[in-house]
C-alpha positions as MATLAB code, in Angstrom:
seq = 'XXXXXXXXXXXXXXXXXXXXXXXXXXXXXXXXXXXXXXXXXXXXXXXXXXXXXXXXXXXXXXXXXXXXXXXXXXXXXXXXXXXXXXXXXXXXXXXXXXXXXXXXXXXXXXXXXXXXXXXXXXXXXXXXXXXXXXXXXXXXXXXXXXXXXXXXXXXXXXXXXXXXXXXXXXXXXXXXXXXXXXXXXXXXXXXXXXXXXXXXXXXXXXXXXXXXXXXXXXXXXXXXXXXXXXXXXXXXXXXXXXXXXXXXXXXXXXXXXXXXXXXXXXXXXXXXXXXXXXXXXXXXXXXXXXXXXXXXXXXXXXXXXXXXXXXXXXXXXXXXXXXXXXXXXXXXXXXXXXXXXXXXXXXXXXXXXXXXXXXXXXXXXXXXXXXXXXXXXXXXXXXXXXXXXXXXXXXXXXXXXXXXXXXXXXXXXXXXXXXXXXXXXXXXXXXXXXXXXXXXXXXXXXXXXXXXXXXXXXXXXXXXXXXXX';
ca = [
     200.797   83.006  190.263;
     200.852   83.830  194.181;
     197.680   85.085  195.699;
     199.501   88.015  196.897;
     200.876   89.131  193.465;
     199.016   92.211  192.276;
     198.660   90.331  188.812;
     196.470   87.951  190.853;
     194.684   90.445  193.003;
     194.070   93.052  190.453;
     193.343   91.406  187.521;
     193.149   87.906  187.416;
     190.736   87.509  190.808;
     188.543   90.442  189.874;
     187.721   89.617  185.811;
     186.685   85.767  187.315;
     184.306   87.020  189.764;
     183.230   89.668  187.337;
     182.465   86.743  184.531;
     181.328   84.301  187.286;
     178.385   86.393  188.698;
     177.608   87.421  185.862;
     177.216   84.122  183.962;
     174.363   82.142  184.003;
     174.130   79.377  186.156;
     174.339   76.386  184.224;
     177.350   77.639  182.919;
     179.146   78.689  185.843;
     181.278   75.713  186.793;
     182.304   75.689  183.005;
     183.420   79.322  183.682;
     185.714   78.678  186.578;
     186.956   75.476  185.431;
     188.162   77.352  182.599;
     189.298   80.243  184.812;
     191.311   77.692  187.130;
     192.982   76.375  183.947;
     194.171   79.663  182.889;
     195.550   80.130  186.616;
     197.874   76.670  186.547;
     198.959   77.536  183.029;
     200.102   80.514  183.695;
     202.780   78.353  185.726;
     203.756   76.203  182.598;
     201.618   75.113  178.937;
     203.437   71.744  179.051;
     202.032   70.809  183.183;
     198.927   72.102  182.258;
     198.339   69.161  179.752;
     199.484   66.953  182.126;
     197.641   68.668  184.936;
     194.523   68.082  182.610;
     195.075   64.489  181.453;
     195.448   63.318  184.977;
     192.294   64.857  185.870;
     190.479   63.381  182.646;
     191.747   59.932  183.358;
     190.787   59.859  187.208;
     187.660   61.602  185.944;
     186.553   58.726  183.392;
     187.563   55.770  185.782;
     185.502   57.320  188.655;
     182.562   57.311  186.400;
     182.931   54.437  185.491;
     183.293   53.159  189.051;
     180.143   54.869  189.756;
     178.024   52.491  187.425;
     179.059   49.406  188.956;
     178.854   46.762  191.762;
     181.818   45.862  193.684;
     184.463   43.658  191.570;
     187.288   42.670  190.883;
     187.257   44.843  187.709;
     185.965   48.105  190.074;
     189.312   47.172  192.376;
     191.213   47.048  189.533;
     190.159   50.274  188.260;
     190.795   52.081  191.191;
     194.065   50.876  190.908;
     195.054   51.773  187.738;
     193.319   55.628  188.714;
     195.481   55.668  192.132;
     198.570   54.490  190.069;
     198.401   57.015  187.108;
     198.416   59.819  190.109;
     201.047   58.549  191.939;
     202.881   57.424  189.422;
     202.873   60.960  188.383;
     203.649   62.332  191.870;
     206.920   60.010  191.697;
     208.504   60.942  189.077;
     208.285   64.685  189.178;
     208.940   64.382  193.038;
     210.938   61.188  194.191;
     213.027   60.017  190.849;
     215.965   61.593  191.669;
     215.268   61.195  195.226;
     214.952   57.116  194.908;
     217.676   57.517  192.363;
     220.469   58.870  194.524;
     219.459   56.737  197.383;
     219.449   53.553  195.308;
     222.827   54.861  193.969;
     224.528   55.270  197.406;
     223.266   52.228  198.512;
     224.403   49.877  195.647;
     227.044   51.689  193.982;
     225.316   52.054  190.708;
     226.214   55.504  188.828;
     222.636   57.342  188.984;
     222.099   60.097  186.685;
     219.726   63.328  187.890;
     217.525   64.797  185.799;
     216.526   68.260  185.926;
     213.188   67.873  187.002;
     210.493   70.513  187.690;
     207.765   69.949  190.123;
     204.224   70.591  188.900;
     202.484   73.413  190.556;
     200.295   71.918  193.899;
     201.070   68.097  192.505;
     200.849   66.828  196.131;
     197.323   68.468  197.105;
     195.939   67.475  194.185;
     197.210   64.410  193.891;
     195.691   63.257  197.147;
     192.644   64.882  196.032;
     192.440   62.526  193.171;
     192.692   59.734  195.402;
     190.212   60.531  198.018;
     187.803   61.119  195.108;
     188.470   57.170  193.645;
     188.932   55.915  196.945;
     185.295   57.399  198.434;
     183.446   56.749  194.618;
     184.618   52.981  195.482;
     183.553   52.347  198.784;
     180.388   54.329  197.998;
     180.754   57.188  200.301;
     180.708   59.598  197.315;
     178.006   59.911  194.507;
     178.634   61.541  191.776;
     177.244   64.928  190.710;
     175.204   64.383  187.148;
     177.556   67.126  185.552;
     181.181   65.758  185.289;
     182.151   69.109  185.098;
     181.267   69.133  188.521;
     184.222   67.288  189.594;
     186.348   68.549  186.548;
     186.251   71.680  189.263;
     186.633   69.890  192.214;
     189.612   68.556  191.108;
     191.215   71.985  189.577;
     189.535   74.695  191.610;
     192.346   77.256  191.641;
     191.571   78.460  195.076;
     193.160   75.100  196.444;
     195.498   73.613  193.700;
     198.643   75.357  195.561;
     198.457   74.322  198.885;
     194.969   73.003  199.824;
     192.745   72.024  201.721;
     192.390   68.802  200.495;
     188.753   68.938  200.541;
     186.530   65.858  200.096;
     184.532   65.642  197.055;
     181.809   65.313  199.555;
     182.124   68.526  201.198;
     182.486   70.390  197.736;
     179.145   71.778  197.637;
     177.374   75.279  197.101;
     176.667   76.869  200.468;
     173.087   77.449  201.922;
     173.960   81.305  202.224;
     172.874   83.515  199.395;
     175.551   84.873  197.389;
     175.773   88.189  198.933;
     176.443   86.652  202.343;
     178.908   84.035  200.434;
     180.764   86.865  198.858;
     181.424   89.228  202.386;
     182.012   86.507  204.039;
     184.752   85.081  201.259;
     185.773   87.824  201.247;
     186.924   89.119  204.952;
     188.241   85.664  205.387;
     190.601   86.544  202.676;
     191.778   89.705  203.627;
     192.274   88.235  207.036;
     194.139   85.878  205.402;
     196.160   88.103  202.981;
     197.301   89.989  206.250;
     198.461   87.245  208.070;
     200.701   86.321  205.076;
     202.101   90.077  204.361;
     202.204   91.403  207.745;
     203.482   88.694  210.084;
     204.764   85.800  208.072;
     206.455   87.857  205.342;
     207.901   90.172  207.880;
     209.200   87.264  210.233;
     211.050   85.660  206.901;
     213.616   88.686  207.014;
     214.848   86.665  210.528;
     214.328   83.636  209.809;
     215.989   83.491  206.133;
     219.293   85.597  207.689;
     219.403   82.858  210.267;
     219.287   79.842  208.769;
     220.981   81.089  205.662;
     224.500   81.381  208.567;
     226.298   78.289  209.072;
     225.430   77.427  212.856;
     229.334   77.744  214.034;
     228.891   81.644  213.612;
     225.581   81.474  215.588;
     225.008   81.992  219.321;
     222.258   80.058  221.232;
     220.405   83.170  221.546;
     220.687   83.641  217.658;
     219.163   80.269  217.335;
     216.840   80.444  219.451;
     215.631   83.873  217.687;
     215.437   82.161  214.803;
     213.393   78.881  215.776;
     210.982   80.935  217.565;
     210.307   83.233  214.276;
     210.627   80.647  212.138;
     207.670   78.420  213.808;
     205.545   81.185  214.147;
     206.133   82.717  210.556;
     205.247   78.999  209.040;
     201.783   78.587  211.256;
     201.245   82.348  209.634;
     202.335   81.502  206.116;
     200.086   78.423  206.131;
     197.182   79.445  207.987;
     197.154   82.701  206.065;
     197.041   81.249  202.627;
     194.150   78.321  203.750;
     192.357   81.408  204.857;
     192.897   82.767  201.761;
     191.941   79.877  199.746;
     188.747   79.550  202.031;
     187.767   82.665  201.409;
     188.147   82.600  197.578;
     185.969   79.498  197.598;
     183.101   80.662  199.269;
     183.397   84.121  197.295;
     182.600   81.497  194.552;
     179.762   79.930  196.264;
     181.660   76.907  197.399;
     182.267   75.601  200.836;
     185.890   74.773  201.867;
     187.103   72.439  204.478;
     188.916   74.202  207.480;
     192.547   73.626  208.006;
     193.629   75.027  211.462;
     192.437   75.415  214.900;
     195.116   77.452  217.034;
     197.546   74.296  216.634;
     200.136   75.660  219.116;
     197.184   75.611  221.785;
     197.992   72.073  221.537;
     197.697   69.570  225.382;
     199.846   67.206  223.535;
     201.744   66.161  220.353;
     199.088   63.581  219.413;
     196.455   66.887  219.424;
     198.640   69.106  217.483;
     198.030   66.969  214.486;
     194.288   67.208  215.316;
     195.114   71.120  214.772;
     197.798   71.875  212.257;
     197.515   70.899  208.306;
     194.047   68.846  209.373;
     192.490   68.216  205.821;
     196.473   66.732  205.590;
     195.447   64.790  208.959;
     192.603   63.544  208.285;
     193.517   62.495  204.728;
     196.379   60.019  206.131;
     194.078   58.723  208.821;
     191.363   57.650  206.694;
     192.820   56.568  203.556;
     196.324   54.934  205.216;
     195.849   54.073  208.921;
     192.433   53.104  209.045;
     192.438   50.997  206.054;
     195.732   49.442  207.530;
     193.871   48.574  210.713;
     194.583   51.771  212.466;
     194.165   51.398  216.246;
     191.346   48.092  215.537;
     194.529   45.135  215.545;
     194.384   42.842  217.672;
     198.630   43.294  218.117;
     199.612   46.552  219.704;
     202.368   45.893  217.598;
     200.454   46.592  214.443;
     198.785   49.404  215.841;
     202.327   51.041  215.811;
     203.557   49.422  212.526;
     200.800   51.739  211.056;
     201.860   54.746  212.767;
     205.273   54.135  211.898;
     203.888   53.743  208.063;
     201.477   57.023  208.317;
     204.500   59.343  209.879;
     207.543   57.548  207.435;
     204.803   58.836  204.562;
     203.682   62.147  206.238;
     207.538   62.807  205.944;
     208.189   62.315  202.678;
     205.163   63.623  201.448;
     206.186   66.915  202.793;
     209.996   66.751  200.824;
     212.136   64.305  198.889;
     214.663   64.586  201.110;
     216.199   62.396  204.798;
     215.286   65.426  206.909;
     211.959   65.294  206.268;
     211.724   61.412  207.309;
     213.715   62.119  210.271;
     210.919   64.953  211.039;
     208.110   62.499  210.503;
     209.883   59.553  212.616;
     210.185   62.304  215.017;
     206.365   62.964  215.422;
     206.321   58.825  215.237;
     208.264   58.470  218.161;
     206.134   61.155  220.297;
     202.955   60.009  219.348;
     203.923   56.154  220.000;
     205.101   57.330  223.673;
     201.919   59.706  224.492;
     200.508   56.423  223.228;
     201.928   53.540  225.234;
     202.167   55.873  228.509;
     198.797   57.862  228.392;
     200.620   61.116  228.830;
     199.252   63.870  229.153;
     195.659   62.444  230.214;
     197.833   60.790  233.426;
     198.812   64.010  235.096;
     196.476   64.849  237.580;
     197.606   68.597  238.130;
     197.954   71.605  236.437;
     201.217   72.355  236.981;
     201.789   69.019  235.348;
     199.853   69.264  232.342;
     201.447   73.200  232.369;
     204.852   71.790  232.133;
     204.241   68.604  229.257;
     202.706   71.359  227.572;
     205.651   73.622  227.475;
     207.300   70.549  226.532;
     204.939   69.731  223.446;
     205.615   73.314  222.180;
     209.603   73.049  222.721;
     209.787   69.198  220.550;
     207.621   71.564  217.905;
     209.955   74.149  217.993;
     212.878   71.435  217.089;
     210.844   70.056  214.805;
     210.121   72.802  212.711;
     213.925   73.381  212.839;
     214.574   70.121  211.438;
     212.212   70.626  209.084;
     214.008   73.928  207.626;
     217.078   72.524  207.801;
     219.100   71.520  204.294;
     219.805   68.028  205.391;
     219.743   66.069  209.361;
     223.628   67.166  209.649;
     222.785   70.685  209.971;
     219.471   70.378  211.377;
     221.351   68.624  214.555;
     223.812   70.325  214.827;
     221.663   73.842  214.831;
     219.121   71.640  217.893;
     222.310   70.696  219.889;
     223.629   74.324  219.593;
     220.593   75.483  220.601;
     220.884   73.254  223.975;
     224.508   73.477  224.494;
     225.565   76.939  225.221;
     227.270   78.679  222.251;
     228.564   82.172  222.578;
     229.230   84.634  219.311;
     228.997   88.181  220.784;
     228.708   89.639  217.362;
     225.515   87.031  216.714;
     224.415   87.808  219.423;
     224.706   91.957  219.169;
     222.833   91.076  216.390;
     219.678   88.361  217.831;
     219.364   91.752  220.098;
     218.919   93.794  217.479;
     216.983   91.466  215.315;
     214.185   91.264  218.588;
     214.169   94.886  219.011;
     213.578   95.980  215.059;
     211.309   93.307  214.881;
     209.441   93.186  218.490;
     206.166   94.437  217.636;
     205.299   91.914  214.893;
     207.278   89.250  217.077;
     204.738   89.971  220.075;
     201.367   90.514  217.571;
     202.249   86.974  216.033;
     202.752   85.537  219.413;
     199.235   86.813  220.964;
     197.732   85.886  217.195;
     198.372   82.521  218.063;
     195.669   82.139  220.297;
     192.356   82.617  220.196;
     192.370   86.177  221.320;
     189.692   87.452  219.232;
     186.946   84.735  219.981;
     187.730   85.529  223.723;
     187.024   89.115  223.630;
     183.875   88.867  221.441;
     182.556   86.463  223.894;
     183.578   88.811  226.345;
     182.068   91.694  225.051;
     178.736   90.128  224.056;
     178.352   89.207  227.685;
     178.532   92.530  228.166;
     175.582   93.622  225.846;
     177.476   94.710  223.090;
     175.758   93.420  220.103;
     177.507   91.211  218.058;
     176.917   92.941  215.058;
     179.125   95.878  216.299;
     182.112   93.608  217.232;
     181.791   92.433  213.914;
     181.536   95.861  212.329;
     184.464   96.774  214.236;
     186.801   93.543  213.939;
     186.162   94.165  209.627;
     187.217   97.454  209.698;
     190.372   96.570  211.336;
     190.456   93.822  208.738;
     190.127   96.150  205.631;
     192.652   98.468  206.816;
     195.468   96.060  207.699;
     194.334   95.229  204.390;
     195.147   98.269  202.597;
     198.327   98.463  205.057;
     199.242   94.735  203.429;
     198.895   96.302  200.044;
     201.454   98.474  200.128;
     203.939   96.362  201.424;
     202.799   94.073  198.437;
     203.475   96.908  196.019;
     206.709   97.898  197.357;
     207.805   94.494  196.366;
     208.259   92.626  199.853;
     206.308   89.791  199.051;
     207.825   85.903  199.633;
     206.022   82.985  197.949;
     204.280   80.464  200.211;
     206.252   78.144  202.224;
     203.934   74.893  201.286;
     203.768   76.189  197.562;
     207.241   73.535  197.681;
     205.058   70.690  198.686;
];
């Protein structure tokens, strides 16, 4: 169930806050747990039982974990807990995957099988290993109530696509519930709009592009499409952790942020500190940093680890080459920026100006490749977008395409940069109270809102893009 379906926004969202508030206390995780179970199994009765024995299991071993000292039995429980999840993450995600490769590569006749893959199996997957990971090294006590992280590890407003929040961070906020509540609750219209209005709009050029073979594209086609296509995922993704945010603290609960205007970005290295960050931060502290990260002694090792972290980041993201290629793509970048200091050496801004229009281009490629249905095609549409390629009727139509579709085109564009922070500052400088901005920038909210509504209703809704992951 999408968060933009009107099943979800007019029934199933509204009759859980309805019970929730109204609930006592003491019985209110119970409540949503049971609420978020309804959600996944409204996907499928059979991955809800798995859903819920993998939970149970890393459950139990964390509190058991919890009761004792460091040994060899603790490290061998958190083995068998981070096992059991991946273990579950491979099959439904890389069998076939390993399968076909291990097929090609030795000759052996390698059967598919018709595998679905669990609703949000890689967020909360790696939520069940942050949990084990931070109960064992002690950075995580455990609430009295195991129901407590029953819901930390289901909470419906993150199961599809994150944040991977920390156990940690899951917490009731200091505000009082009405402030909770408006607050959750702008956040997810904002959200909701970004989704419906830009990103859903933007996949009507992006899916008619990279649906063509590239031979009957022109470079100006392509380049149409790239563009669109890397601004309708930043929409896609930041509108649904919006979304997700704000359904969290409309429960109470904080959430952990997941973008800062990534394509503000100085560098490649600091996009990462930017885009997908619970993602970021999750593969920093439980891969690199336990690996050694940047602390070896070898510079060689300090890059071995990269290499491991982006070889990972790439297949987390799809069980297919084109996603490694992506993440040895970001590999390679980071490694350079690393070994030659760039962009920290340029001493001008024209120079800093220029290797960041050059961050934003290798982006742009990236996000191509990583759209693409296999390397083949992902090339070939990079080196078409390089090398001249001429279709007059492609491009009739890229013209066309940018004119029907300016307006959004031009909104996303300014969207993606902290526009609305500047002018608040501005005006507040200005004596306008803040409380009037903020009267004013809600309104605008609610009735994009509405606007987003109807578009929902008329049936032009897509799901979300990292729904796949």
């Amino acid at each position: 169930m999408s968060f933009t379906s009107t099943l979800f926004l007019f029934v199933f969202l509204p009759i859980s806050l309805s019970f929730y508030y109204f609930s006592k206390d003491s019985f209110k995780e119970y409540l949503l747990f049971g609420f978020s179970s309804i959600f996944y199994s409204l996907g499928s009765i059979y991955f809800l039982v798995l859903f819920l024995s993998s939970i149970t299991a890393t459950v139990l071993i964390g509190r058991i974990m919890q009761k004792m000292d460091k040994s060899k039995l603790k490290t061998l429980l958190l083995v068998l807990g981070i096992s059991i999840n991946t273990g579950i993450l491979f099959y439904y995600k890389y069998f076939n995957f390993a399968g076909s490769t291990l097929s090609q590569l030795t000759g052996i006749d390698f059967k598919a099988r018709e595998l679905l893959l669990p609703l949000g199996i890689s967020f909360y997957t790696f939520k069940a290993i942050s949990y084990l990971a931070d109960i064992y090294s002690g950075k995580s006590i455990l609430d009295t109530e195991a129901i407590h992280d029953f819901l930390y590890l289901s909470i419906f407003s993150q199961i599809q696509s994150g944040p991977i929040t920390r156990y940690g961070d899951f917490k009731r906020l200091d505000c009082n519930i009405k402030d909770s509540f408006s607050n959750g609750a702008i956040r997810f219209m904002l959200g909701f709009n970004k989704k419906v209005l830009i990103a859903n709009v933007l996949a009507n050029i992006t899916d008619e592009v990279f649906s063509k073979p590239v031979s009957e594209c022109s470079t100006y086609y392509l380049w149409l499409g790239s563009i669109c296509y890397s601004l309708q995922l930043f929409f896609d993704f930041t509108g649904y952790s919006d979304m997700a945010i704000g359904i969290t603290e409309m429960f109470g609960y904080s959430c952990t942020e997941n973008f800062n205007y990534p394509y503000m970005t100085e560098s490649v290295s600091k996009f990462w500190r930017r885009w997908h960050i619970s993602l970021s931060e999750w593969f920093r502290d439980y891969i690199y940093i336990p690996m050694g990260g940047s602390r070896n002694k070898h510079h060689i090792l300090v890059y071995f680890n990269l290499f491991v972290v982006w070889v990972l980041t790439g297949i987390w993201h799809g069980a297919a080459w084109n996603f490694i290629w992506w993440g040895m793509g970001y590999f390679i970048l980071i490694s350079f920026e690393k070994l030659t200091g760039l962009p920290n050496r340029f001493k001008t801004i024209i120079g800093k100006g220029l290797y960041r229009l050059f961050t934003l281009l290798f982006i742009n490629f990236q996000w191509v490749m990583f759209n693409s249905k296999n390397i083949d095609t992902g090339l070939e549409y990079i080196k078409h977008m390089i090398v001249y390629q001429n279709n007059e009727l492609a491009t009739l139509r890229a013209k066309f395409l940018f004119k029907d579709y300016i307006f959004f085109i031009v909104v996303a564009i300014i969207f993606c940069f902290p526009i609305v922070p500047w002018i608040k500052n501005k005006m507040i400088t200005k004596e306008v109270p803040a409380r009037t901005f903020d009267i004013i920038e809600n309104t605008i909210i609610f009735i994009s809102f509405l606007w987003a509504i109807s578009f929902i209703i008329a049936g032009q809704n897509n799901p979300f893009a990292y729904a796949n992951f």
